[in-house]
N, C-alpha and C positions, 0 to 999 in steps of 0.2 A: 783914940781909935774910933770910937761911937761918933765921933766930930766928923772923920774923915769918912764913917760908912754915910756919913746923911750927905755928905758934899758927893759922896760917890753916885748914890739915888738921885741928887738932884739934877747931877752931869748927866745922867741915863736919860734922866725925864726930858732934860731940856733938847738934847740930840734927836730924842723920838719924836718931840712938837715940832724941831726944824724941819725935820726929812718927812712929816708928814703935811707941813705946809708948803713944804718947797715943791714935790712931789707928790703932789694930793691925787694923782690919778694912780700910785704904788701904794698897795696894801698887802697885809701882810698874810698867813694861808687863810686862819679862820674866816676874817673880815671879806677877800676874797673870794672865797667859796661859797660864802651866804650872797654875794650880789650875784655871781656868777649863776648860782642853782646848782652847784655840783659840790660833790665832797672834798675835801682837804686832800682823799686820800687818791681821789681820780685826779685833782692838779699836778700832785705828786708823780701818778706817773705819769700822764704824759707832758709834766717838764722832763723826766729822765726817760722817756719814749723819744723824745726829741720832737716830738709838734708842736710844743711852747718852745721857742729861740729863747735864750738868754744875750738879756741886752734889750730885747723887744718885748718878749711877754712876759719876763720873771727876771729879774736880781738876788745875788746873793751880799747880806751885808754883815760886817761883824760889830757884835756888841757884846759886851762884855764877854769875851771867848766864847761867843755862842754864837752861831750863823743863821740869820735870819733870811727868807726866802720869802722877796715882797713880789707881787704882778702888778703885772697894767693892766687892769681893768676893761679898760678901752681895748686894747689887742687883743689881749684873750677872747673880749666877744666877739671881736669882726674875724677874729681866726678861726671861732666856733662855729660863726656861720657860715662858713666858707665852707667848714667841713659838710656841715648838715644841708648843703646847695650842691653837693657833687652826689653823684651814685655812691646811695649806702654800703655798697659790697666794694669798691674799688678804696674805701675807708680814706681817716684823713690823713 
């Protein structure tokens, strides 16, 4: 059992080094939010506000029964500026 939880950890480990080399402009909310300057919890809504597209600005992936929700880095910022280039009041 302790043979299979380390082959299990390294399976984890190795998928997360793919998908972040293969992918290096998707990360994941923390890592996200600190390049971004905004909090985990303002991405959060407005991925489910619908102003981050999925597909474009955010994915969801599964690992180990647990859903991760990576962005694109790149989008999110040209989206963010696109918001803060329009009238504040007519919002993004």
């Amino acid at each position: 059992m302790e043979k299979l939880l380390r082959y299990k950890k390294l399976y984890e480990s190795l998928i997360l080094f793919i998908l972040r080399s293969a992918i290096s402009k998707w990360f994941d909310s923390k890592n996200a939010s600190e390049m971004l300057g905004f909090s985990e919890k303002s991405l959060n809504c407005w991925r489910r506000c619908g102003y981050l597209k999925s597909g474009k600005h955010w994915r969801m992936i599964q690992s180990n029964f647990e859903n991760i929700i990576l962005y694109n880095v790149d989008q999110c910022s040209i989206e963010m500026h696109q918001w803060w280039d329009r009238d504040a009041i007519s919002g993004p």
